[in-house]
N, C-alpha and C positions, 0 to 999 in steps of 0.2 A: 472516449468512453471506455471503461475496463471491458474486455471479455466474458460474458456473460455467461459461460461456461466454468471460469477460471472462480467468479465472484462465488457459483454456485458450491463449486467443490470446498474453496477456503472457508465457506461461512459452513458447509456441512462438517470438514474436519474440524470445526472452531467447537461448533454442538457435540461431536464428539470427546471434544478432548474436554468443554463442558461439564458433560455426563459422567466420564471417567476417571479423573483425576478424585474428585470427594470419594468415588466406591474404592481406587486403588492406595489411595494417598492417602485419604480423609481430611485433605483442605477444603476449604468452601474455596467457590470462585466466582470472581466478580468480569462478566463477561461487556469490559468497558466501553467497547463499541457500538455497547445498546443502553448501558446506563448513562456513559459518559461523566462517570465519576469515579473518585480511587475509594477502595471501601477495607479500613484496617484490618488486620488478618485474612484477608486474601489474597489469592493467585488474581494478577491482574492480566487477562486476556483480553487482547484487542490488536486492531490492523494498524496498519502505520498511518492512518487518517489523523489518530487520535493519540498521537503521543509527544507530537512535541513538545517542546519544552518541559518532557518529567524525566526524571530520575530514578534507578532503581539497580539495588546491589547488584540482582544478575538478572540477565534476557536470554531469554532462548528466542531466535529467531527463526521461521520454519518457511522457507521457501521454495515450492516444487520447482520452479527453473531459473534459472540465473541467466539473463539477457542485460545486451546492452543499449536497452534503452536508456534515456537520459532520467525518464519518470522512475524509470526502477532501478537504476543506482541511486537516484537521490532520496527512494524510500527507502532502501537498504541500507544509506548510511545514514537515516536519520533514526533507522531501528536499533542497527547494530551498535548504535554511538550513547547509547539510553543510559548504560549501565557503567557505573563506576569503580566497578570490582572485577566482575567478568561476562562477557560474550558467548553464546552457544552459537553458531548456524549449524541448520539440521535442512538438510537437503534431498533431493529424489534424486537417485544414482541412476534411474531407469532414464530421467528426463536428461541429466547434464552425461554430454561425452566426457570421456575423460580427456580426450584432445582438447574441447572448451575450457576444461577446468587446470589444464595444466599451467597456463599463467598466473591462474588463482594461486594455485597452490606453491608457485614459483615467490611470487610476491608475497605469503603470507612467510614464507622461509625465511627470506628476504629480511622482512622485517621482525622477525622469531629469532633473529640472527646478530642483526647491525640496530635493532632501534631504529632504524630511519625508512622512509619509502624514495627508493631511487627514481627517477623517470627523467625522461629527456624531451626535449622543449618538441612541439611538433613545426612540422613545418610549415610557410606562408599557407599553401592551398589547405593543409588538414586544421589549420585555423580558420579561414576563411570555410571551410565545412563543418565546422564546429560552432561556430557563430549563428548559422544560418540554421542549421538542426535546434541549436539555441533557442533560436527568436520565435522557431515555430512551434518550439515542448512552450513555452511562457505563454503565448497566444492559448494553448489548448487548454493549461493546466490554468489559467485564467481563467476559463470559462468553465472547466469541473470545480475550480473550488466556485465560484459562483452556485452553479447550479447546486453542491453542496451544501452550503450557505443558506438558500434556500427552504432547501429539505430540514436543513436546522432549526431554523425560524420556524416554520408549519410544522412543526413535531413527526412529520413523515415516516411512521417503521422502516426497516429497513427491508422487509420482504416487499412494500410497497415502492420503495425507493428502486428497486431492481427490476420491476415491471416498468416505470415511470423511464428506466435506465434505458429498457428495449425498446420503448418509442423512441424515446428524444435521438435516437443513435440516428435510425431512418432519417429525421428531422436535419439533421446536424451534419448525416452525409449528402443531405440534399440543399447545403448550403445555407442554411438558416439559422445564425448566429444572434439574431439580436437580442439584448439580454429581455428586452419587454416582451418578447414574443416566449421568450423560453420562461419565463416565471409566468408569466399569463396559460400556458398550456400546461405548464407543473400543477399550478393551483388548479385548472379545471380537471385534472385526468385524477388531481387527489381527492378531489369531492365527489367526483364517481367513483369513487373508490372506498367514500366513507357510507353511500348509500342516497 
């Protein structure tokens, strides 16, 4: 389950940049993560939940910390990879070292340089640790798009979906995965929720 901290501040700067953007800019914008649709002449803002398979001239990607999890390289490249003209990332210089990000910035030279991404094969055991980190991001991230999925079907808000997030967490770290049990406790904690 995401950081519910982390969830709070992104969907706060999201409302921000919401509110700001029509007074500074005077775009409308269409905050896709709650509509879940592309709407013509607007700024299309949303999380990398809700972009696959679109397209668009340019992305600004806005990420407070750059980790190498396997979940958030594989939203980052499916963020950064959206646009068919150009790529922004906009990053927190307070959150990333510059020691962390000097690879980054080694490989994005790299490839600003030769067109190509160089790398080299790893070895038996950092596969065999690759595989196994693998099978266990697929097992989790199965189980958030499920519960996801869920929330989709029952029209769930997303403010609701985030409380619903800080139980099932407790649930999920106490070993209770089965998908009956987890749609059966979704549906009743959103019916006390509708009153």
């Amino acid at each position: 389950m995401p950081d519910k901290n982390m969830g709070d501040l992104l969907y706060s700067f999201a409302s921000l940049i919401e509110q700001t953007i029509p007074i500074n800019i005077g775009w409308q914008v269409n905050t896709a993560y709650s509509t879940k649709q592309t709407k013509e002449n607007h700024l299309f803002l949303t999380n990398t939940n809700n972009v696959k398979g679109l397209e668009f001239p340019f992305v600004i990607c806005i990420s407070r910390k750059i980790t190498d999890s396997y979940t958030y390289r594989n939203s980052m490249y499916m963020a950064t990879t959206r646009s068919f003209l150009k790529t922004f990332l906009v990053i927190d210089e307070q959150e990333n070292s510059q020691e962390n990000l000097k690879p980054i910035i080694s490989g994005l030279n790299q490839i600003n340089n030769t067109g190509k991404i160089i790398t080299k094969e790893p070895s038996i055991s950092e596969k065999d640790q690759i595989r196994m980190q693998l099978e266990k991001t697929s097992k989790d991230k199965n189980l958030q798009d499920f519960i996801i999925s869920v929330y989709d079907e029952l029209s769930i808000p997303n403010g609701v979906r985030r409380i619903i997030n800080d139980l099932l967490k407790s649930l999920i770290q106490n070993g209770i995965k089965d998908r009956i049990v987890i749609r059966s406790f979704i549906e009743q904690n959103h019916s006390n929720f509708q009153g």
